[in-house]
C-alpha positions in Angstrom: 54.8 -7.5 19.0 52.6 -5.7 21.2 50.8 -3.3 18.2 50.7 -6.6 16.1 48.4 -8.1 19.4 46.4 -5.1 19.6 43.7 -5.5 16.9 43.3 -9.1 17.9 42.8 -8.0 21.8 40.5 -5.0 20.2 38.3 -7.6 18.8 38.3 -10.0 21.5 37.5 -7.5 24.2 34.6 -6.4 22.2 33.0 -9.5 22.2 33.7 -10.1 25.5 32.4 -7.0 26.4 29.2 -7.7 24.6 28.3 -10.7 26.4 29.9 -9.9 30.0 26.8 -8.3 31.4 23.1 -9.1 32.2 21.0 -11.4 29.6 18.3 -8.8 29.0 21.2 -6.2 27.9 23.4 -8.7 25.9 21.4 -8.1 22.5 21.0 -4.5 22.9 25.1 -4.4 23.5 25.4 -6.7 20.5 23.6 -4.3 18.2 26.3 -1.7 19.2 29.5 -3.5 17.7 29.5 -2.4 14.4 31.6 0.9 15.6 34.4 -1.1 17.7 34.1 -4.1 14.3 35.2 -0.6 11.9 38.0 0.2 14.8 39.5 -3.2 14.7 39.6 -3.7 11.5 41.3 -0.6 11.1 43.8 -1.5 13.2 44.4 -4.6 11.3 44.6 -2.8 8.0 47.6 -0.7 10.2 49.3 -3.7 11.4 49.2 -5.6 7.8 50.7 -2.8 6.1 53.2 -0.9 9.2 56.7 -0.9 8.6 57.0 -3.7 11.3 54.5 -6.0 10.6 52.8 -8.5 12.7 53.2 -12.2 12.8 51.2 -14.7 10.7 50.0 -16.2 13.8 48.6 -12.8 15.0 47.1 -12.0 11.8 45.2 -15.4 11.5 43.2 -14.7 15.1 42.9 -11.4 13.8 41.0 -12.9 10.4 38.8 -15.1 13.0 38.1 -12.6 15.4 37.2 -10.1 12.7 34.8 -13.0 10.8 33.3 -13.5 14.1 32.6 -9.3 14.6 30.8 -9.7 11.0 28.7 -12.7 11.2 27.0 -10.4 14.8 27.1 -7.5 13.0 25.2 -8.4 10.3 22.6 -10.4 12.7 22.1 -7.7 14.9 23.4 -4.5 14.0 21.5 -1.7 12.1 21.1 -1.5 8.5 22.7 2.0 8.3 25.7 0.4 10.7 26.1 -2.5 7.8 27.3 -0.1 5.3 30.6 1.2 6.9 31.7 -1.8 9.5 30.9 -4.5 7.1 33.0 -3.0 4.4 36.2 -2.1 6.3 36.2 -5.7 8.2 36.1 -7.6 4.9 39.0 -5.6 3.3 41.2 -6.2 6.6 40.0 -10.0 6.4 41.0 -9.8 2.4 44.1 -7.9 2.5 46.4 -9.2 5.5 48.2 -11.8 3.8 49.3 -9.8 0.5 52.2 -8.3 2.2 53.1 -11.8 3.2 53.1 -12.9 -0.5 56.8 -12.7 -2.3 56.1 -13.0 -5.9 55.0 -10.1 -7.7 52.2 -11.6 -9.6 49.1 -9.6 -9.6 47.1 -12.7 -10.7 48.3 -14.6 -7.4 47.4 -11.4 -5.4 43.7 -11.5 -6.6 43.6 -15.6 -5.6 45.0 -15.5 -2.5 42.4 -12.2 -1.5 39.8 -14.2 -3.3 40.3 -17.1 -1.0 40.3 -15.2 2.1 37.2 -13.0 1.1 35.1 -16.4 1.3 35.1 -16.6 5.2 33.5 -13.1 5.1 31.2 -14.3 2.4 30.0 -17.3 5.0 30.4 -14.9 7.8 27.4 -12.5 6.2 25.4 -15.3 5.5 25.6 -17.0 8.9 24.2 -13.7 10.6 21.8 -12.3 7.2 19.7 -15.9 8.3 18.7 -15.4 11.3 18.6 -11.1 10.5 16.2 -12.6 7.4 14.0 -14.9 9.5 13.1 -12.0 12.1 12.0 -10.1 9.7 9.7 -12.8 8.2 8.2 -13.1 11.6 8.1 -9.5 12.4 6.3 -9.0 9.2 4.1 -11.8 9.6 3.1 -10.6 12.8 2.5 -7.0 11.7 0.2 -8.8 8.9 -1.4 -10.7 11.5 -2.5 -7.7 13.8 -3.4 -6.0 10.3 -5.6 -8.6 9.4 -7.3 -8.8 12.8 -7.7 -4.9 13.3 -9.5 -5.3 9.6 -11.7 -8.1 11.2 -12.9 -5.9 14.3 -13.3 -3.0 12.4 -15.5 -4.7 9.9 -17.7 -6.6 12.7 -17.9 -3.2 14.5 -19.2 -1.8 11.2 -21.2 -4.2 9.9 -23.3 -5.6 12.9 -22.9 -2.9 16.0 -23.0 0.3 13.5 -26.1 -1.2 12.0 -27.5 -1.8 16.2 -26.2 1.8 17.2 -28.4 3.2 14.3 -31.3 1.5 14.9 -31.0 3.0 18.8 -30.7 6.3 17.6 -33.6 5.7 14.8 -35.7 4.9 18.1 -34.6 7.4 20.3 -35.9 9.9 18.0 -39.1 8.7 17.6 -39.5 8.1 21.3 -38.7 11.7 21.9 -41.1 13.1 19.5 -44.0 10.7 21.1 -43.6 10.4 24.2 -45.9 13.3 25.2 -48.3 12.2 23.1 -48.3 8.7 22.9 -46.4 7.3 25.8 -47.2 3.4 24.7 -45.5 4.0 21.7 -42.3 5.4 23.3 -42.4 2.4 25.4 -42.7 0.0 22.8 -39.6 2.1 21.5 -37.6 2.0 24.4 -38.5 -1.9 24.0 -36.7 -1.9 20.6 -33.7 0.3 21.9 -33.2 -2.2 24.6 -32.7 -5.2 22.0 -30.7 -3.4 19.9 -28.3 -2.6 22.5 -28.3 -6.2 23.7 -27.3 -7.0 19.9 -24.7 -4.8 19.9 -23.3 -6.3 23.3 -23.4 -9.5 21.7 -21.8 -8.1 18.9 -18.7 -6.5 20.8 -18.8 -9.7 22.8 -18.4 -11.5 20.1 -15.6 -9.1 18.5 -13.6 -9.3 22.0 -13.4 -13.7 22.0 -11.9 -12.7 19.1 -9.2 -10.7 20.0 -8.2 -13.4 22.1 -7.3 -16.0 19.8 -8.6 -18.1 17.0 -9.9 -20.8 18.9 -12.2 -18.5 20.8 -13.1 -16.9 17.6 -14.2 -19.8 16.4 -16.4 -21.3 19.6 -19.5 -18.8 18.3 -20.2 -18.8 14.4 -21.0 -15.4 12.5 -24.7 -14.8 11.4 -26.0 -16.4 7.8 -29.1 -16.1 5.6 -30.9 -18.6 8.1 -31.2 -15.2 10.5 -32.1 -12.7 8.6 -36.0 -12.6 8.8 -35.5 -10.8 12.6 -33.2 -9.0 11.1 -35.8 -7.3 8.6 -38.6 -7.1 10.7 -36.8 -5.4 13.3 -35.7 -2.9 10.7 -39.1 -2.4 9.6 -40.3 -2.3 13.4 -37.2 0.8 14.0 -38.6 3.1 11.2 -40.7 4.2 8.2 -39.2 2.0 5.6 -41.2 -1.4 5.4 -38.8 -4.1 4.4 -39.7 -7.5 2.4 -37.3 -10.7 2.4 -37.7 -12.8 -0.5 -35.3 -16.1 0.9 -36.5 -19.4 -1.0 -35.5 -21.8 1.1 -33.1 -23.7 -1.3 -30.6 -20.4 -1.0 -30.2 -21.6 2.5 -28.9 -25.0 1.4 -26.9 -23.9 -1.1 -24.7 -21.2 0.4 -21.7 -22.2 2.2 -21.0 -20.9 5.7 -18.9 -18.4 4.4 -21.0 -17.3 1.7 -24.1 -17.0 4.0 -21.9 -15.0 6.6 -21.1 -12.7 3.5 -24.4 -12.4 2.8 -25.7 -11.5 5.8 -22.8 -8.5 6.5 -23.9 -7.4 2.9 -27.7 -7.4 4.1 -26.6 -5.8 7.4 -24.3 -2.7 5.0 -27.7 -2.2 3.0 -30.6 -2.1 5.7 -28.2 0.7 7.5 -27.0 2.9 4.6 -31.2 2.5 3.8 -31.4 3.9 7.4 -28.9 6.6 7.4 -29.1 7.9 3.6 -32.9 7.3 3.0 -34.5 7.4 6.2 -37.9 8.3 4.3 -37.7 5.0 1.5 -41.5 3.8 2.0 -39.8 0.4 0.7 -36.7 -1.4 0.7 -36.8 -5.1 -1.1 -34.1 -8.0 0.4 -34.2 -10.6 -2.7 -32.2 -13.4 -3.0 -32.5 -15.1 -6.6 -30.6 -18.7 -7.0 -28.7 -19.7 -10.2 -27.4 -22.5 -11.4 -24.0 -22.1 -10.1 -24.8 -18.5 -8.1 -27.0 -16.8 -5.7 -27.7 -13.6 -6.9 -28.9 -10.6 -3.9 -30.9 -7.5 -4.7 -31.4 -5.1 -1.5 -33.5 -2.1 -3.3 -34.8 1.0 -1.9 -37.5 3.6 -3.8 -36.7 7.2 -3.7 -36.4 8.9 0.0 -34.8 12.4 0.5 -33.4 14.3 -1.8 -30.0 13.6 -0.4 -30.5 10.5 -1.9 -29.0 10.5 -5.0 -25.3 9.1 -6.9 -23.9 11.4 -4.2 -24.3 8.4 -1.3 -21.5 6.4 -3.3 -18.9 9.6 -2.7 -19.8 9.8 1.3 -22.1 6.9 2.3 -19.9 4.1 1.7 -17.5 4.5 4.2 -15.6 1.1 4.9 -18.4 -0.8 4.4 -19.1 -1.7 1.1 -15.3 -1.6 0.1 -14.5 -4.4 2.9 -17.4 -6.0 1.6 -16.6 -5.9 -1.9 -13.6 -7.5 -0.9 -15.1 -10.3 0.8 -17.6 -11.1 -2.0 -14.3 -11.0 -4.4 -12.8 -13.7 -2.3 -15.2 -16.0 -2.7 -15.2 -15.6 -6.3 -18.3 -13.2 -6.2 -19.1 -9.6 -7.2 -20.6 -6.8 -5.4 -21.9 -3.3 -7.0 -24.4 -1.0 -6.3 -25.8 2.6 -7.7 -29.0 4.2 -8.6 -32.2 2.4 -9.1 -35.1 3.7 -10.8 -36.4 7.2 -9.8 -34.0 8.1 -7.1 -33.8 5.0 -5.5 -30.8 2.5 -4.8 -29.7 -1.0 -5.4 -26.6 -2.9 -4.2 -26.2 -6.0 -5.9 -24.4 -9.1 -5.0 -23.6 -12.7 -6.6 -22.1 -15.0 -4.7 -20.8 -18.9 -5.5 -23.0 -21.4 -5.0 -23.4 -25.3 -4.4 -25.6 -26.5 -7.6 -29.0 -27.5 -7.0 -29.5 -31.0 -5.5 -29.5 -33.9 -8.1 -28.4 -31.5 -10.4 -24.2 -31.3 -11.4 -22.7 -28.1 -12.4 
């Protein structure tokens, strides 16, 4: 009587054992029953088969205690745990009544197992739910901070790269003049100084973020209605003169998003201008409405000789990928390449609102 106990006591003292201590340790305990789940239902598989058997009575809290160890298991307990405790509990759950069975027909065998395999069946299932649901949420959390490491990374590269260039552009200049022509340095240093303001803003901004959506979404990116400072303080920072060709309807007919793409694809081009063709006498920002599109053009002539189908290999970077993305999403392209002799072009055609008292 005692050995035909024992499994059942097994069992119960390992649940008991798993809940009997502090809350914060109970699920950490719980994750480790899949050994003492493989010991009991060894023990059953012993009792259901030893000379002197155990009672019915026995073996029945045996069968509950044992569905119990399996339905935890399976919530908590590792995947590489799963595929030796799971297993042996569901053939001690399956197996103890056969001995109890007096015919001899195998078909009546295979029933009666059948029947008791489904309590194991509903046991996996009531803790593969919950197990299943975690990992929704883990995953959609991990998806969540992947998604919002992409966002920062692509506002840090698309508005305070572009300011961070535009200081060192100026610093350079400065330190060539400012023996010479000490206004000039100054009205360099003047230029620096905005340009790290703008990248303050722009790591301000990028922090509010961070700390939830709704703080995101106090402070609105930057569209197409902002980008004439943007090209005269480019010209202003180097040798390349910049021209904006905006009509005004563009403005209209862009969405926010659009315009916000728009402006980040402006931003990419003015600094890869900057970095990869310092020397371009001229660099052309033209935005060219459609009747269902708004096509951009950001064109530079030919500056060093570094300038060539090489800058698509190394220049990128993240930029125009992330980019490319974004103007994909909205059901836009974006491509760029050589231009003329030795020059560049990035070209980009966004979605667009028809023209008013026109329909598409």
């Amino acid at each position: 009587m005692a050995l035909g106990a024992l499994p059942s006591l097994a069992a119960a003292g390992s649940l008991v054992w798993a809940v009997a201590c502090r809350r914060t340790e109970v699920r950490q305990r719980l994750a480790r029953l899949a050994r003492p789940t493989a010991v009991c239902a060894a023990l059953s598989l012993i009792t259901s088969f030893a000379p002197l058997r155990a009672g019915s009575g026995w073996k029945l809290a045996e069968a509950a205690l044992l569905s119990l160890l399996v339905a935890v298991v399976t919530r908590w307990s590792r995947e590489d745990h799963l595929a030796w405790a799971l297993p042996s509990a569901a053939l001690a759950v399956t197996l103890w009544p056969l001995p109890l069975v007096t015919g001899d027909s195998f078909l009546e065998s295979i029933g009666i197992g059948t029947f008791w395999l489904l309590p194991v069946a509903a046991a996996v299932a009531a803790g593969a739910y919950p197990r299943r649901q975690e990992l929704r949420r883990r995953r959609a959390v991990a998806e969540a901070r992947s998604a919002q490491r992409l966002q920062l990374s692509r506002d840090l590269h698309d508005f305070v790269a572009h300011d961070i260039s535009g200081i060192v552009v100026q610093a350079q200049a400065a330190r060539f003049v400012a023996a010479t022509d000490p206004a000039h340095a100054v009205l360099a240093l003047e230029r620096i100084e905005k340009a790290g303001l703008s990248a303050l803003a722009a790591m301000d901004r990028t922090v509010r973020m961070l700390h939830g959506p709704e703080a995101a979404a106090t402070e609105p990116l930057p569209d197409v209605s902002q980008l004439r400072p943007l090209v005269e303080n480019f010209t202003a920072a180097g040798a390349t003169e910049a021209h904006l060709d905006l009509p005004h309807p563009v403005t209209e007919r862009l969405s926010r998003e659009a315009g916000s793409v728009a402006y980040r694809i402006v931003v990419e081009g003015l600094t890869n201008i900057r970095r990869h063709a310092p020397d371009a006498s001229r660099a052309t920002v033209a935005f060219t409405p459609t009747a269902t599109t708004v096509e951009l053009r950001i064109t530079n002539d030919r500056g060093a000789a570094r300038t060539s189908a090489r800058r698509v290999a190394r220049g990128g970077g993240l930029g125009l990928p992330a980019l490319t993305g974004h103007a994909q999403a909205l059901g836009g392209t974006l491509t760029a390449g050589p231009h003329g002799d030795g020059g560049w072009q990035l070209t980009a055609v966004l979605p667009a609102a028809p023209p008013k008292g026109k329909t598409p």
